[in-house]
SERO-4910 file (N, C-alpha, C, O; in steps of 0.05 Angstrom, whole numbers):
BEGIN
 pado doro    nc1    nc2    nc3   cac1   cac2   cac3    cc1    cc2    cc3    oc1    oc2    oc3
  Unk    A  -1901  -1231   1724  -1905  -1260   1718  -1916  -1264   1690  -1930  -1246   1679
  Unk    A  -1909  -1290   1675  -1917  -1300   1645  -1921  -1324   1652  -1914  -1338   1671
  Unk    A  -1938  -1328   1628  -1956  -1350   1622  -1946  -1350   1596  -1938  -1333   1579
  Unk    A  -1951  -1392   1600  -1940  -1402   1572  -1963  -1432   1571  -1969  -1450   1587
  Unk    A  -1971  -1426   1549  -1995  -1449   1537  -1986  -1469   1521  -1999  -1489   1516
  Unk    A  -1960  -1462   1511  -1948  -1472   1481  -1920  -1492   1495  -1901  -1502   1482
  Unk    A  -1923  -1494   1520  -1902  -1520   1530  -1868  -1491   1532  -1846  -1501   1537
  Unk    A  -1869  -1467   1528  -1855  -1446   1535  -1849  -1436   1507  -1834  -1417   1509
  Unk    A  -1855  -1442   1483  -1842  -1430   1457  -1865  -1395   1460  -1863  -1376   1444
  Unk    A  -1876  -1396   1477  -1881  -1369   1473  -1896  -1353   1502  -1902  -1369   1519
  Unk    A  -1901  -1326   1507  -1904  -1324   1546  -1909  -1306   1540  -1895  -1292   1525
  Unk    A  -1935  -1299   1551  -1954  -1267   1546  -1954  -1264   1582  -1959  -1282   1598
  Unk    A  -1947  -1235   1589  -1945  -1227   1621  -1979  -1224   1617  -1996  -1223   1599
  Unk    A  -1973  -1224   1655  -2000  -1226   1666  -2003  -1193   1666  -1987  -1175   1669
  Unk    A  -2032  -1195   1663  -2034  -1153   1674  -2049  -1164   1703  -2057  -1185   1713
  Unk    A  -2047  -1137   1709  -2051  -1134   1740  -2033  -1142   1759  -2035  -1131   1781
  Unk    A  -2014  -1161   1757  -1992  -1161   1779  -1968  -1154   1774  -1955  -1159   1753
  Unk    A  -1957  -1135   1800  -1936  -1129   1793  -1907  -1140   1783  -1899  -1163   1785
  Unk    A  -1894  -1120   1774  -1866  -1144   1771  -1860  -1154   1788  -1868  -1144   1809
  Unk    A  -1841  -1181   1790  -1833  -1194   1810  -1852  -1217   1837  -1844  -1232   1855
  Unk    A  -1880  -1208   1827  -1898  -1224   1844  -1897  -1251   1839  -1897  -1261   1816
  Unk    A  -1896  -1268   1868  -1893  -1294   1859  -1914  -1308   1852  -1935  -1299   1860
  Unk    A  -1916  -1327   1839  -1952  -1341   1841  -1939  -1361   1841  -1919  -1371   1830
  Unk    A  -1964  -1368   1864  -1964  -1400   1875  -1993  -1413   1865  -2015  -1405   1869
  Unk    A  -1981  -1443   1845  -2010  -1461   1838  -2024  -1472   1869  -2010  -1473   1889
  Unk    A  -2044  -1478   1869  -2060  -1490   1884  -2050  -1524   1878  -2047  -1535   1857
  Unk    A  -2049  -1534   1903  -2032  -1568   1898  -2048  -1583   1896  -2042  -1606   1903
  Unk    A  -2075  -1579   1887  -2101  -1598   1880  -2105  -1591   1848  -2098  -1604   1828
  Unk    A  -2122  -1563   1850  -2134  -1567   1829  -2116  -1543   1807  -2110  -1519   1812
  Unk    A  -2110  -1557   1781  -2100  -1552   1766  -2110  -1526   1751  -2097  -1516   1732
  Unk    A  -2139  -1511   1762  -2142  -1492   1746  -2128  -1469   1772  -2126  -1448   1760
  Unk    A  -2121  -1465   1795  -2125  -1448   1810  -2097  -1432   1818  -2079  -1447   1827
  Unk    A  -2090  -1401   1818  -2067  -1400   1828  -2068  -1377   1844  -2088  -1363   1840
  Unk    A  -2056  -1369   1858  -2048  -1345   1882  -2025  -1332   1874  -2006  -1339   1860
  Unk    A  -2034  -1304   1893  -2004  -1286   1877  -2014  -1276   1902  -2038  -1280   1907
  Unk    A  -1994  -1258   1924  -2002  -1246   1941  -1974  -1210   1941  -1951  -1207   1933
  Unk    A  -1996  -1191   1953  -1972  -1163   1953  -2000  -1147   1970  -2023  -1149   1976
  Unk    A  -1976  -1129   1972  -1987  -1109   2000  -2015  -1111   2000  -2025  -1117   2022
  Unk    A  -2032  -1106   1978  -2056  -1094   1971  -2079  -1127   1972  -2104  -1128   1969
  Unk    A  -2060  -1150   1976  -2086  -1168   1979  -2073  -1191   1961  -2053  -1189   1946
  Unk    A  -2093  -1217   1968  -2095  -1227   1949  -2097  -1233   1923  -2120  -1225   1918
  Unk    A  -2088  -1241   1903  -2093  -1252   1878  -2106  -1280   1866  -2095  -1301   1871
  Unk    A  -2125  -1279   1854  -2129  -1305   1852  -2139  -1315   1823  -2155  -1299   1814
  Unk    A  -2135  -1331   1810  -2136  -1343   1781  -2161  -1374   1784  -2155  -1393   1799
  Unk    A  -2182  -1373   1771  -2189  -1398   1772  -2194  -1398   1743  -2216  -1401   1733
  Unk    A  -2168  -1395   1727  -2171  -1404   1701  -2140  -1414   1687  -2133  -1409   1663
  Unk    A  -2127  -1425   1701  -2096  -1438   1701  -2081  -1407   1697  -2060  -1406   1684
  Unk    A  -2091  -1384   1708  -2069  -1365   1701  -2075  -1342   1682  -2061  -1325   1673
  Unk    A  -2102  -1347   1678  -2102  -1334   1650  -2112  -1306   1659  -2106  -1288   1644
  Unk    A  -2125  -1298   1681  -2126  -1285   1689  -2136  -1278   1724  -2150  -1296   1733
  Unk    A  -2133  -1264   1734  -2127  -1252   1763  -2147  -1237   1778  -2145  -1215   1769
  Unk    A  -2167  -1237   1799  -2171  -1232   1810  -2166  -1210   1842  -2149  -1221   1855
  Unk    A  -2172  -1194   1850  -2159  -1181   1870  -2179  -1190   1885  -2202  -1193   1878
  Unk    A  -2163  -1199   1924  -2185  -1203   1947  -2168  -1184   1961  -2144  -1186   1965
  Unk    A  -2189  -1159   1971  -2167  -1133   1988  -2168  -1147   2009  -2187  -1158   2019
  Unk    A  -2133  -1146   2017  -2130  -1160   2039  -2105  -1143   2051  -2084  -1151   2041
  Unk    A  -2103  -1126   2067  -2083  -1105   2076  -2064  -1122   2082  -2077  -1140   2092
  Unk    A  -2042  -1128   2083  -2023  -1151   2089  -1991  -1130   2085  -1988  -1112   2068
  Unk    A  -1970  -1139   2108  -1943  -1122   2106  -1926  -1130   2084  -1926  -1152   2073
  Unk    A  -1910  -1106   2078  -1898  -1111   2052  -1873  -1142   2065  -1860  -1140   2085
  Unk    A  -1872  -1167   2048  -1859  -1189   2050  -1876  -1203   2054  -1866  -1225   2062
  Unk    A  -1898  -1205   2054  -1919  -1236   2061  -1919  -1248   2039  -1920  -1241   2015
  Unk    A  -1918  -1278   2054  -1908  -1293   2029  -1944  -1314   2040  -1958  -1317   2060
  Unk    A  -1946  -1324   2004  -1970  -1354   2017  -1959  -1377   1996  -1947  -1376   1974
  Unk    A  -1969  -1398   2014  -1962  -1423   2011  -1983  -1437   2009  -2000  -1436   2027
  Unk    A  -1986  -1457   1983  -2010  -1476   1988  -2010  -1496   2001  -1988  -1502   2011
  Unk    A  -2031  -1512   2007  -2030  -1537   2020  -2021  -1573   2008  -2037  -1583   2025
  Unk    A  -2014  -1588   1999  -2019  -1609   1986  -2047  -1624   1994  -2052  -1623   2018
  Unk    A  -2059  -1632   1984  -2081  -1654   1989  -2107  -1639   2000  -2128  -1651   2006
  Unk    A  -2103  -1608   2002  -2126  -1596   2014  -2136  -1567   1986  -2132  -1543   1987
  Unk    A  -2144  -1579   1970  -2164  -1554   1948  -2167  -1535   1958  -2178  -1534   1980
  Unk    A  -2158  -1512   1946  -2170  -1486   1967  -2157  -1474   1991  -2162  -1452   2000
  Unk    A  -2139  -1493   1999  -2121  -1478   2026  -2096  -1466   2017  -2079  -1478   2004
  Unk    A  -2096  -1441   2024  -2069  -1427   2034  -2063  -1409   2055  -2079  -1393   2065
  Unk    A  -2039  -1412   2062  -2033  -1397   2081  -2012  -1370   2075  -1995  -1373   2058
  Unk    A  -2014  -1350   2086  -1997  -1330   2098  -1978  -1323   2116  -1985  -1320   2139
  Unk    A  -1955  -1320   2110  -1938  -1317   2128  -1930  -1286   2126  -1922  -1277   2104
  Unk    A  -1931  -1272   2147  -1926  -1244   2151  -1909  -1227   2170  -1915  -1238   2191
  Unk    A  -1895  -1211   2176  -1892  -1201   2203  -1915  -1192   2222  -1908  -1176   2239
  Unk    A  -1937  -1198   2223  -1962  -1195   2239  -1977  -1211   2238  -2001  -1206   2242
  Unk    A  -1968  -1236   2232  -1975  -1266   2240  -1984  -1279   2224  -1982  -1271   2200
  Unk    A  -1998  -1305   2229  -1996  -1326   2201  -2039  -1329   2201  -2056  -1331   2218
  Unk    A  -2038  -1328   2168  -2066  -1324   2166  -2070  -1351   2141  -2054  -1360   2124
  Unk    A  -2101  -1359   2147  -2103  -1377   2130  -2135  -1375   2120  -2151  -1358   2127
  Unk    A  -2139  -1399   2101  -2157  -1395   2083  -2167  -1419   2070  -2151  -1428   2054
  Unk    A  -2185  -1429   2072  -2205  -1459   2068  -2211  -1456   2049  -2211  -1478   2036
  Unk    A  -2220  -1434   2034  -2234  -1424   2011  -2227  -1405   1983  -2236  -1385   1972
  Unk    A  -2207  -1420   1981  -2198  -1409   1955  -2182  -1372   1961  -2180  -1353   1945
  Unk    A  -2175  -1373   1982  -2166  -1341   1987  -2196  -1323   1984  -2193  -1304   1968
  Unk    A  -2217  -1324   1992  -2245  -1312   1989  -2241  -1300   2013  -2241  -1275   2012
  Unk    A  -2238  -1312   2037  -2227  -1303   2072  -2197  -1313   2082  -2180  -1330   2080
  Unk    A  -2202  -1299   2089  -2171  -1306   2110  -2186  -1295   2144  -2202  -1279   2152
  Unk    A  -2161  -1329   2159  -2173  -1317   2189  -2141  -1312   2202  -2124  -1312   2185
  Unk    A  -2136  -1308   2219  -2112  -1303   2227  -2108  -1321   2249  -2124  -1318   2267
  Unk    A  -2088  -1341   2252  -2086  -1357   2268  -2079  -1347   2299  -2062  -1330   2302
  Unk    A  -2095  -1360   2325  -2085  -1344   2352  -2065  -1353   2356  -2061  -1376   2350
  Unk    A  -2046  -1340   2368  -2020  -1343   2377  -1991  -1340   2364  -1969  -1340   2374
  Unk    A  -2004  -1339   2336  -1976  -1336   2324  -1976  -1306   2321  -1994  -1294   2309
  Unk    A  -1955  -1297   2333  -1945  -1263   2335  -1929  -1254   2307  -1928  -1231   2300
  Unk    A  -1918  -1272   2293  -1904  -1262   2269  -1888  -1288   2258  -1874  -1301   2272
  Unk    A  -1893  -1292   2235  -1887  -1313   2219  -1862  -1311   2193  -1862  -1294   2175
  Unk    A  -1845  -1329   2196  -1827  -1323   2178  -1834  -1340   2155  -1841  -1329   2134
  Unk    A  -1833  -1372   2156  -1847  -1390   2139  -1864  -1405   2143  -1876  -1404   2164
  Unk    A  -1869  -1421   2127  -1895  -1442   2131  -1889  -1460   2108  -1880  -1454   2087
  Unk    A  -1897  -1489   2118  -1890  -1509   2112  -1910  -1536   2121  -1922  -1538   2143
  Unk    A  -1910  -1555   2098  -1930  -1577   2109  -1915  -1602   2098  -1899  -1601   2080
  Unk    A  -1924  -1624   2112  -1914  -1645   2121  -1932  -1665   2129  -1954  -1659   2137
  Unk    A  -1923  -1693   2128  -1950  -1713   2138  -1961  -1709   2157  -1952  -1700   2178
  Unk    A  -1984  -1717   2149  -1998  -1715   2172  -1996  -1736   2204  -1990  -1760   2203
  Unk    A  -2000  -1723   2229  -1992  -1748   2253  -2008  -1768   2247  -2024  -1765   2230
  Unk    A  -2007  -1789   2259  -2017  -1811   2255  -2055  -1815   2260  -2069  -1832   2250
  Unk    A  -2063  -1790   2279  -2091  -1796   2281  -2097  -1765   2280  -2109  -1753   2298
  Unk    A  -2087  -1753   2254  -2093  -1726   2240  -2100  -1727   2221  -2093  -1747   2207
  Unk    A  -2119  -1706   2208  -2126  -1714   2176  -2113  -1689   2168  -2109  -1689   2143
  Unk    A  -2105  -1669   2179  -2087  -1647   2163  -2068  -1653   2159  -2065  -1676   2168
  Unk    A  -2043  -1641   2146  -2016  -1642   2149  -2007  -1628   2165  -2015  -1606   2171
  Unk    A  -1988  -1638   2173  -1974  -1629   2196  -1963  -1599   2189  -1951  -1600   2168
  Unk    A  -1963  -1576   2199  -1954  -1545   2197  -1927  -1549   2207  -1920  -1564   2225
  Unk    A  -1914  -1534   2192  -1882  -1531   2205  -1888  -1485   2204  -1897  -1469   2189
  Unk    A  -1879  -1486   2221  -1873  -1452   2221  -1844  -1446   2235  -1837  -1457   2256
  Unk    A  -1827  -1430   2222  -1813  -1404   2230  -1830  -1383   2236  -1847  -1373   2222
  Unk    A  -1821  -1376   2266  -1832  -1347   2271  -1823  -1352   2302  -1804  -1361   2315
  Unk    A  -1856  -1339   2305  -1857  -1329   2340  -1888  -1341   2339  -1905  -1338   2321
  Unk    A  -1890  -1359   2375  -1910  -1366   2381  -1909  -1362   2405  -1890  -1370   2418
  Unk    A  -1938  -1345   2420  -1939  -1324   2448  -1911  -1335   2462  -1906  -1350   2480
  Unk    A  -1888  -1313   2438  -1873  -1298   2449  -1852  -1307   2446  -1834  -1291   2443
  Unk    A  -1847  -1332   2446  -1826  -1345   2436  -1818  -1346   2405  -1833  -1354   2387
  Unk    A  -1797  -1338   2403  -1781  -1343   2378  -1773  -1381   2372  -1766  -1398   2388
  Unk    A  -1778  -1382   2342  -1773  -1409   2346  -1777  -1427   2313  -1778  -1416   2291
  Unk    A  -1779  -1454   2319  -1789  -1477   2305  -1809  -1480   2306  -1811  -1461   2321
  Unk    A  -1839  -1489   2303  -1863  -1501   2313  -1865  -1521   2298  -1849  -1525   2280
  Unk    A  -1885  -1539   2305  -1909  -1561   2292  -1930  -1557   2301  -1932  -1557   2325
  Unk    A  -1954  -1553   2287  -1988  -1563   2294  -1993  -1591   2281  -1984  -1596   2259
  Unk    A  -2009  -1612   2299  -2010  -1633   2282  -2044  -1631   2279  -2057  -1648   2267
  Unk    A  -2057  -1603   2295  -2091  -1607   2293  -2088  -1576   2279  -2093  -1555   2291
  Unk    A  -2080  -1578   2252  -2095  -1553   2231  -2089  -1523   2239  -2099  -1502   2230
  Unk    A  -2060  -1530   2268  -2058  -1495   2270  -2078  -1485   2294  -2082  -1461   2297
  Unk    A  -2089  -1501   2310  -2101  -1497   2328  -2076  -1492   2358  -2078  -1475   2376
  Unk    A  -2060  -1508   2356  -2041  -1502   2375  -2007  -1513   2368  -2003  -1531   2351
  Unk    A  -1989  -1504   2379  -1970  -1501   2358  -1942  -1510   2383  -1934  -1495   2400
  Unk    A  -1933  -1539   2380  -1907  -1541   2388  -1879  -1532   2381  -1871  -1535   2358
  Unk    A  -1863  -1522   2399  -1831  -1520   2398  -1819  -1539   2389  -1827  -1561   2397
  Unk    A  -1805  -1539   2378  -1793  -1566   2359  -1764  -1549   2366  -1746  -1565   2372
  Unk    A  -1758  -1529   2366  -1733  -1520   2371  -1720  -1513   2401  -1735  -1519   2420
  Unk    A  -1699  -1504   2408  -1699  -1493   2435  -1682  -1470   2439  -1683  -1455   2419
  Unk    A  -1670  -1461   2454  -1655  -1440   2462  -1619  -1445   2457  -1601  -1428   2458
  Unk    A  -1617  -1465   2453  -1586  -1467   2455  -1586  -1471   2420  -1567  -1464   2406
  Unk    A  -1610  -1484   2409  -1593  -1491   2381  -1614  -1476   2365  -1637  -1484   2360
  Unk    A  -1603  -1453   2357  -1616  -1429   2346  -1607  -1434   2314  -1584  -1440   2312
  Unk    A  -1616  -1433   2296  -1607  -1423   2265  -1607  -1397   2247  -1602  -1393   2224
  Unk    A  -1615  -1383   2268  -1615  -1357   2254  -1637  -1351   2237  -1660  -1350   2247
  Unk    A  -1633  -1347   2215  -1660  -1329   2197  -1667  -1363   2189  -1649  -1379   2184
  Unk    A  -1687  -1367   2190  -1699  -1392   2168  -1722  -1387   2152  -1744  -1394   2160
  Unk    A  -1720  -1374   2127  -1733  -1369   2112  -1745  -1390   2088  -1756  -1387   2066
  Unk    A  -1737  -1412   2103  -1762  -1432   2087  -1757  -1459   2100  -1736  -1470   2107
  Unk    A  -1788  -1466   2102  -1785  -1493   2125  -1818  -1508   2113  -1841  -1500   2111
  Unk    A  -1802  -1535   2106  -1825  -1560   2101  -1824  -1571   2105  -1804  -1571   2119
  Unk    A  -1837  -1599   2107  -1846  -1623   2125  -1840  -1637   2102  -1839  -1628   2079
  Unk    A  -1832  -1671   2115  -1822  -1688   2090  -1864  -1697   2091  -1882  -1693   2107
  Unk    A  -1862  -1711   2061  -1892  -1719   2066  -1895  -1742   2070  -1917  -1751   2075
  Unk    A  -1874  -1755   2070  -1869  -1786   2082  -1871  -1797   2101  -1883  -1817   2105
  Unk    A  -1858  -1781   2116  -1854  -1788   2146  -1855  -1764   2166  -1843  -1743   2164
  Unk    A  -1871  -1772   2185  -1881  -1753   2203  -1865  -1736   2218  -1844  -1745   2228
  Unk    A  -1870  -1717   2220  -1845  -1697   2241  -1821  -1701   2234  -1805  -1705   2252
  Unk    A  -1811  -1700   2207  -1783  -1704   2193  -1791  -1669   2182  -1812  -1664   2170
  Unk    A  -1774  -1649   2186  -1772  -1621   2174  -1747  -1618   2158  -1725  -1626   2164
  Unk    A  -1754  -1605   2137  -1727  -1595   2129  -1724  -1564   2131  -1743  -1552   2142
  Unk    A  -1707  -1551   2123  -1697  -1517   2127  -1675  -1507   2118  -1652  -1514   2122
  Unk    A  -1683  -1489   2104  -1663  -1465   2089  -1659  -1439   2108  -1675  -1421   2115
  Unk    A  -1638  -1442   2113  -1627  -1413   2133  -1610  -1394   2107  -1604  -1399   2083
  Unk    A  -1605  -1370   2125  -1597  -1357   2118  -1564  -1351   2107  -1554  -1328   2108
  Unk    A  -1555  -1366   2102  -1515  -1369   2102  -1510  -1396   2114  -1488  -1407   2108
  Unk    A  -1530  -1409   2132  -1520  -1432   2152  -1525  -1452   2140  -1518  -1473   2151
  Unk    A  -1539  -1455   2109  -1542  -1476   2099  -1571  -1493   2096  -1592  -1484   2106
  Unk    A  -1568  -1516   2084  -1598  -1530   2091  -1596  -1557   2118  -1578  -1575   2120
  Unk    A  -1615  -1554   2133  -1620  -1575   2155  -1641  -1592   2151  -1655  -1587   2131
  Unk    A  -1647  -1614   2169  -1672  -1626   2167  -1663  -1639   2196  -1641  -1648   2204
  Unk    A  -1689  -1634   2208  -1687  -1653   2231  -1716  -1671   2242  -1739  -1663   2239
  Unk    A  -1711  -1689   2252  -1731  -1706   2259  -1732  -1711   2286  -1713  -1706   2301
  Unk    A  -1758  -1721   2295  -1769  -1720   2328  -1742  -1736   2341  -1730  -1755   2332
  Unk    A  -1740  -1723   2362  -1720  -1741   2379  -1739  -1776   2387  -1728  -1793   2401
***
């Protein structure tokens, strides 16, 4: 990863992360960013300029995602389930129930929620699937079912407009979006 101060006429790499690491800004505050790989978190509270390590044992492909409208939140998506963080990536807790996570995704909040609504790809006790939480990931609806499967969906977000509207990137099958029946 590079950094550019000069509007891109010039880009000094970051040390400490490896090639190819993605970093994700924080969707609040403008100084903060995340980089995540096997060995843990990354974290910047200086627009980038430089990196922090939080050891955090995590499987090789975990990806994190920030929150909009919440400073400080991100989440993890892993093959050994989806983990999150209030606090700037300082802790991570691991959400119950989710067995393995493909994406993560946020979206408005329900109408008498103050989070945004969670969209997940994965598995929830046991089921393969779609989800929604509309209470912060505390419990997690099927939004999908058994007959209309999409295959790999490796990226899934919530419109921020309107409630329980998802969109999705599969794997070869294209992009979807679907909304509450």
């Amino acid at each position: 990863p590079s950094r550019s101060v000069d509007e891109g006429q010039s880009w000094q790499l970051r040390e400490g992360l490896a090639q190819g690491t993605r970093v994700t800004s924080d969707r609040v505050d403008p100084q903060l960013f995340f980089a995540v790989d096997r060995r843990g978190v990354y974290v910047s509270q200086d627009a980038g300029q430089s990196f922090s390590l939080t050891p955090f044992e995590l499987p090789r492909g975990a990806r994190l995602r920030s929150v909009f409208g919440q400073a400080g939140h991100v989440w993890i998506v892993a093959s050994t389930g989806l983990y999150r963080s209030t606090d700037a990536a300082s802790t991570f807790s691991r959400v119950d129930g989710v067995d393995s996570a493909l994406a993560v995704g946020f979206g408005r909040a329900a109408e008498d929620a103050e989070y945004p609504a969670i969209y997940l790809s994965g598995k929830v006790d046991g089921a393969l699937g779609l989800f929604r939480s509309d209470d912060a990931g505390q419990s997690f609806l099927r939004i999908s079912d058994e007959r209309n499967q999409l295959g790999w969906v490796g990226f899934i977000t919530g419109d921020q407009r309107t409630h329980g509207r998802v969109y999705l990137g599969t794997g070869g099958r294209g992009i979807f979006y679907g909304d509450p029946l």
